[in-house]
py3Dmol code that shows the C-alpha trace and the ligand (Angstrom):
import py3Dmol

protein = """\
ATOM      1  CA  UNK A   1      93.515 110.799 130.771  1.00  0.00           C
ATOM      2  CA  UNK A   2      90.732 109.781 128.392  1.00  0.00           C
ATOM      3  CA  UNK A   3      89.369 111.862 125.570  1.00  0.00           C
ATOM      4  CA  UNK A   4      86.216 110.417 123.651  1.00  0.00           C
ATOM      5  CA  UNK A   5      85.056 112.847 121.593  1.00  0.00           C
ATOM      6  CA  UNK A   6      86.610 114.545 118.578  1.00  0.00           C
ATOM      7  CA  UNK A   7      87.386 118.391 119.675  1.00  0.00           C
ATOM      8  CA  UNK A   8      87.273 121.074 117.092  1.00  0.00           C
ATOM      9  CA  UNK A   9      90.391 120.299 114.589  1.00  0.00           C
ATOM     10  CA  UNK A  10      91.385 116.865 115.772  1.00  0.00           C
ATOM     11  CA  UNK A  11      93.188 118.963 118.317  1.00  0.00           C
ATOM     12  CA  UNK A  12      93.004 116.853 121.589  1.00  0.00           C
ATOM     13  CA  UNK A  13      95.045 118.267 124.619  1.00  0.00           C
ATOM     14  CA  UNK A  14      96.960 115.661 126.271  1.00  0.00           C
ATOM     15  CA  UNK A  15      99.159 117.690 128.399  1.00  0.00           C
ATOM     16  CA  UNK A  16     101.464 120.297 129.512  1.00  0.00           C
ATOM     17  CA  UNK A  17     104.685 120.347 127.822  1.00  0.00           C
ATOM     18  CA  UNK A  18     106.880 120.557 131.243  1.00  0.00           C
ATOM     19  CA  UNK A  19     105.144 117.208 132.736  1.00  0.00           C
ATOM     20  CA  UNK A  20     105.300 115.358 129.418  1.00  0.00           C
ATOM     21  CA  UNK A  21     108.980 115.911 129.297  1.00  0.00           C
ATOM     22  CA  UNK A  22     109.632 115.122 132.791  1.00  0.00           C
ATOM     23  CA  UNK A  23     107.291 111.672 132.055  1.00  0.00           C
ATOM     24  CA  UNK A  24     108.945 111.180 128.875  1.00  0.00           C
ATOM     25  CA  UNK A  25     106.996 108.532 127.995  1.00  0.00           C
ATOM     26  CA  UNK A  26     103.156 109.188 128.479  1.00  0.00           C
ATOM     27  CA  UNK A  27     100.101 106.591 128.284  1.00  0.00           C
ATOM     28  CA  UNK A  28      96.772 108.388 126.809  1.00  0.00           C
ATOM     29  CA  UNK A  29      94.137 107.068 125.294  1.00  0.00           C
ATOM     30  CA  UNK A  30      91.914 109.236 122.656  1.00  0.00           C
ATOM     31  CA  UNK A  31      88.638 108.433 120.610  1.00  0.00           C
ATOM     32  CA  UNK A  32      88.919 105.149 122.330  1.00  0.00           C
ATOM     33  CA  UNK A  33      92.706 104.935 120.598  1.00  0.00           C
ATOM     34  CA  UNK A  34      95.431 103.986 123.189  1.00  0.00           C
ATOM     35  CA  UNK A  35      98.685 106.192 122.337  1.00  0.00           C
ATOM     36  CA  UNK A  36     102.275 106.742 123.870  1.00  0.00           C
ATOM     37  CA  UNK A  37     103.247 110.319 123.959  1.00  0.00           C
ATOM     38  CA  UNK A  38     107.406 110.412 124.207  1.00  0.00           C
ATOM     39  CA  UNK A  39     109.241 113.167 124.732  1.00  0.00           C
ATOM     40  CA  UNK A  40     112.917 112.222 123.644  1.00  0.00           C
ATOM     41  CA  UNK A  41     116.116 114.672 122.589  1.00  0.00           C
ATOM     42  CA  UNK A  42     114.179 117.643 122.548  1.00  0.00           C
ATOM     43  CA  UNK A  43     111.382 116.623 120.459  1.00  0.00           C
ATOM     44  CA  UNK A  44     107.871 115.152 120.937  1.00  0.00           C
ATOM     45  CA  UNK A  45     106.482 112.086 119.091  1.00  0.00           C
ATOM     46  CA  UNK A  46     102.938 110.168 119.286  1.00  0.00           C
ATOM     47  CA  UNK A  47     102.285 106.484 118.026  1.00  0.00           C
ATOM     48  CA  UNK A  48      99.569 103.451 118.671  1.00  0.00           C
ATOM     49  CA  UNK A  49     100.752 101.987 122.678  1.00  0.00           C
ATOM     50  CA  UNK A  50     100.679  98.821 121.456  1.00  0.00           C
ATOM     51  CA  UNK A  51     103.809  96.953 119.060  1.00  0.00           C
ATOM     52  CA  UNK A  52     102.384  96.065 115.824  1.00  0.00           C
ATOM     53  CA  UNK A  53     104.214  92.791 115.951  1.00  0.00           C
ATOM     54  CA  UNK A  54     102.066  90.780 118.514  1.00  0.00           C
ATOM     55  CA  UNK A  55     100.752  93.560 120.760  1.00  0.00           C
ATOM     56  CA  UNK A  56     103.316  94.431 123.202  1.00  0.00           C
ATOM     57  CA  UNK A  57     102.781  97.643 125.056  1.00  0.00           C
ATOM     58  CA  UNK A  58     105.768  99.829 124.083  1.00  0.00           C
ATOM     59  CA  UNK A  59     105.437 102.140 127.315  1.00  0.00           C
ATOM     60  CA  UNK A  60     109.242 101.997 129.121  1.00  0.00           C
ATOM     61  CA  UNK A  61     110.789 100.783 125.635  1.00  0.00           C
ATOM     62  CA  UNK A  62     114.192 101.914 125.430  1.00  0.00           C
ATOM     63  CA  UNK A  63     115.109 104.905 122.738  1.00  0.00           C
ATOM     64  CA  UNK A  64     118.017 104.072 121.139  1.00  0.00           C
ATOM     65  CA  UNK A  65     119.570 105.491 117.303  1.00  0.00           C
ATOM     66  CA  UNK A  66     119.601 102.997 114.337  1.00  0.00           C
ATOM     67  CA  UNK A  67     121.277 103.912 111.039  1.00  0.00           C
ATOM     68  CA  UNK A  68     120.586 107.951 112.685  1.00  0.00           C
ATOM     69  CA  UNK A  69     117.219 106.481 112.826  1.00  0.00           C
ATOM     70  CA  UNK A  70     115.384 107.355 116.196  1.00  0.00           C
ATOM     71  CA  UNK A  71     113.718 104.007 117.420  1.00  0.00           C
ATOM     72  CA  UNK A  72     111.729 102.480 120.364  1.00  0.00           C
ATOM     73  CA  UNK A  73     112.577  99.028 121.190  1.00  0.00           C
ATOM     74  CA  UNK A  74     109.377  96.882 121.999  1.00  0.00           C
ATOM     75  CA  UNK A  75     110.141  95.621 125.849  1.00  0.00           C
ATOM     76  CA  UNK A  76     108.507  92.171 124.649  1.00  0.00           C
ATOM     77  CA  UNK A  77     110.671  91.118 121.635  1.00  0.00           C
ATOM     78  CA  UNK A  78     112.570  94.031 120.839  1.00  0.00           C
ATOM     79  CA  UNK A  79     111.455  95.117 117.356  1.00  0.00           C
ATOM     80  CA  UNK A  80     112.670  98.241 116.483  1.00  0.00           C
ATOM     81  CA  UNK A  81     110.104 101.002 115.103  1.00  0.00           C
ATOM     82  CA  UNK A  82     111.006 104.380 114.387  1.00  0.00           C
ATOM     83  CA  UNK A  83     109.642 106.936 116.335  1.00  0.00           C
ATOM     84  CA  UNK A  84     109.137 110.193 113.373  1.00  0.00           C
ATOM     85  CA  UNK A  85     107.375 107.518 110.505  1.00  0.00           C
ATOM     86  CA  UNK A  86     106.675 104.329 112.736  1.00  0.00           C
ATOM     87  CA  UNK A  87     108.838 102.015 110.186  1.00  0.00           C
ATOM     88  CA  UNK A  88     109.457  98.804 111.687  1.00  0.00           C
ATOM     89  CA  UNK A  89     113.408  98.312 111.027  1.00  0.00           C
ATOM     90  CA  UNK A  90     115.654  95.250 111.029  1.00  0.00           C
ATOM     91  CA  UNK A  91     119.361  94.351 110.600  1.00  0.00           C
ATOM     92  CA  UNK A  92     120.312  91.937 107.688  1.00  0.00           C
ATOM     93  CA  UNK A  93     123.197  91.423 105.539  1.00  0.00           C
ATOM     94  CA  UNK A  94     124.152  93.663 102.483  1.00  0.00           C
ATOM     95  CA  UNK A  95     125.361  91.575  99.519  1.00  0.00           C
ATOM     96  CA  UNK A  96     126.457  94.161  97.672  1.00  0.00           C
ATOM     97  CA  UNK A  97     129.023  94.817 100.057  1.00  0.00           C
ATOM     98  CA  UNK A  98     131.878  92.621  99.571  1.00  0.00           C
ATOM     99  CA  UNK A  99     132.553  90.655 102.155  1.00  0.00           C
ATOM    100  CA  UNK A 100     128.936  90.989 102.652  1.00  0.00           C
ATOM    101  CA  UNK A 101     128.043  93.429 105.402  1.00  0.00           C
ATOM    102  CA  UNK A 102     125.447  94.308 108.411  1.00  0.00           C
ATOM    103  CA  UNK A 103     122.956  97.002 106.727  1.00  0.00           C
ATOM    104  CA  UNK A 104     119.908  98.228 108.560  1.00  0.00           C
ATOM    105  CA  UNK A 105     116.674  98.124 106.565  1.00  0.00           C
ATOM    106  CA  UNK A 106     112.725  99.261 106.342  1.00  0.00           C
ATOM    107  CA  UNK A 107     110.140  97.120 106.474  1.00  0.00           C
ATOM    108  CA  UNK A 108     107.791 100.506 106.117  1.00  0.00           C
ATOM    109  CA  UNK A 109     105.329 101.861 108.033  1.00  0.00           C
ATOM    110  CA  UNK A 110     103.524  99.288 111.013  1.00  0.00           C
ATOM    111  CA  UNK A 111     103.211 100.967 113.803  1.00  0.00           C
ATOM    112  CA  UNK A 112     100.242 104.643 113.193  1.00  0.00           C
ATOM    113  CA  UNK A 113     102.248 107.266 114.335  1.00  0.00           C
ATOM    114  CA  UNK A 114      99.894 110.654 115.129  1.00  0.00           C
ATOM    115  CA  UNK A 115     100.746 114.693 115.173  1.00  0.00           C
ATOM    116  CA  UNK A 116     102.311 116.303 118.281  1.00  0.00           C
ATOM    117  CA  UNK A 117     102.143 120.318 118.156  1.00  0.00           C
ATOM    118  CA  UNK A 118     102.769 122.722 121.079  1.00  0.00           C
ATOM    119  CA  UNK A 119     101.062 126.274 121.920  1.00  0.00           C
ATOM    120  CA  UNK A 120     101.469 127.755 125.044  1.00  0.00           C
ATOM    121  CA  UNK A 121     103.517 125.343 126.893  1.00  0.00           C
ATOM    122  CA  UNK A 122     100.569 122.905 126.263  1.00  0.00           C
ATOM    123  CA  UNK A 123     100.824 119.632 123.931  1.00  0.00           C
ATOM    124  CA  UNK A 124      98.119 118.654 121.409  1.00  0.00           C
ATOM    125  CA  UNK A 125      97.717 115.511 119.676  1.00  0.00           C
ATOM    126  CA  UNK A 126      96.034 115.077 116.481  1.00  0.00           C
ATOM    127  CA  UNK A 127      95.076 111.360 115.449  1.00  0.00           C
ATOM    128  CA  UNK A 128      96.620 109.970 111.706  1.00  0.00           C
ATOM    129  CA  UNK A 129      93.596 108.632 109.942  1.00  0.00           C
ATOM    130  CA  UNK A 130      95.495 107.809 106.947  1.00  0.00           C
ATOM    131  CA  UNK A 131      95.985 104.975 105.625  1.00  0.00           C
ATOM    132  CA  UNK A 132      93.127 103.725 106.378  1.00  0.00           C
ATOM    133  CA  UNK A 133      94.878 100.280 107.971  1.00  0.00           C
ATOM    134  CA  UNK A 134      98.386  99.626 109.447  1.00  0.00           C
ATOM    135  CA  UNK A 135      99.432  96.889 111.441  1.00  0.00           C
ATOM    136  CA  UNK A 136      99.271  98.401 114.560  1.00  0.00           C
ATOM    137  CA  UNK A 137      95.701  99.009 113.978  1.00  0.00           C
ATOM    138  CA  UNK A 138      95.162  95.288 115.288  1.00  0.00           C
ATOM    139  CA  UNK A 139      95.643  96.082 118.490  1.00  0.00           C
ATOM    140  CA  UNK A 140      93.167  98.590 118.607  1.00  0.00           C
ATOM    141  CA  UNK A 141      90.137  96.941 119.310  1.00  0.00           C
ATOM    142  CA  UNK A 142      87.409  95.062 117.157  1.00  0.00           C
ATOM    143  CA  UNK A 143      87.588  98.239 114.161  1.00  0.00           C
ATOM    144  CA  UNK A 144      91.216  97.010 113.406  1.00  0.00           C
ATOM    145  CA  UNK A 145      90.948  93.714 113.405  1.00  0.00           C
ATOM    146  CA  UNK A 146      87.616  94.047 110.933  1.00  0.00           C
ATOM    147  CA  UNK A 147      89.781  96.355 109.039  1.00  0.00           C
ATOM    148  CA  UNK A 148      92.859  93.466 108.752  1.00  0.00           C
ATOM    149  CA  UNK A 149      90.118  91.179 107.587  1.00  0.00           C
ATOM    150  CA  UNK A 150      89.232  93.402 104.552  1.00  0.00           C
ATOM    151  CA  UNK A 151      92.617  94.279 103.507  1.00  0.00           C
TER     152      UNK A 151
END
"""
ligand_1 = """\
4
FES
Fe 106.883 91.403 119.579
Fe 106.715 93.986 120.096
S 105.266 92.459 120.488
S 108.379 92.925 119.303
"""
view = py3Dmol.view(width=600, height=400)
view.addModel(protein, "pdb")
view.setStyle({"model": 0}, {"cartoon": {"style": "trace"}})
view.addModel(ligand_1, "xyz")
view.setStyle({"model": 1}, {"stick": {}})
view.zoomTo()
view.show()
């Protein structure tokens, strides 16, 4: 499904709500934006299709909890990025913790995440146009990468 334009609101329909969850993960692409809709634990989540660490598509990434952080895996090298604030999160050692220990941190937001809402059993999609570059962006066609060049 392809949606060009901008509808009234940013609203753009990309589904019905029973098909989306039975898909659970759901290629669209709108304004010319490729996304991945995922349906996961009873809750619906939007973000850019393609890994802001060297452009894997993230389509059939496992879900998996980090640190009760929600997070798709990236098939290619398995970054994790969380699905609610697109954080791209790694495990390194904790000195304070004596012996030093595992501790899961943030390397903050890569990957554009975008606004799911539901009405009537049917799923709406609203692109994040803020901030105005993110790593994922790159992946997005020429606008990101002249955007990467200015930042
Ligand atoms: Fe390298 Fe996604 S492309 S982890």
């Amino acid at each position: 499904m392809e949606d060009k334009e901008q509808p009234a609101g940013g609203l753009h329909l990309v589904g019905k709500k029973d098909e989306l969850i039975e898909a659970k993960q759901s290629f669209r692409t709108l304004e010319g934006r490729d996304l991945l809709i995922i349906y996961h634990q009873g809750a619906f989540y939007a973000m850019d299709s393609y890994c802001y660490h060297a452009g894997g598509m993230l389509q059939n990434g496992d879900i998996e909890d980090f640190d009760g952080r929600l997070c798709i895996i990236c098939p290619k090298h398995k970054y994790k990025i969380s699905l609610a604030e697109g954080e791209g999160l790694y495990k390194g050692t904790d000195p304070s913790q004596n012996p030093p220990g595992p501790k899961w941190y943030s390397k903050g937001v890569k990957q554009r995440v975008h606004t799911v809402t539901e009405t009537n059993g049917e799923v709406y999609v609203k692109l994040a146009k803020e901030p105005s570059w993110i790593e994922s962006d790159y992946y997005q066609g020429e606008k990101g990468k002249v955007e990467r060049a200015k930042a």
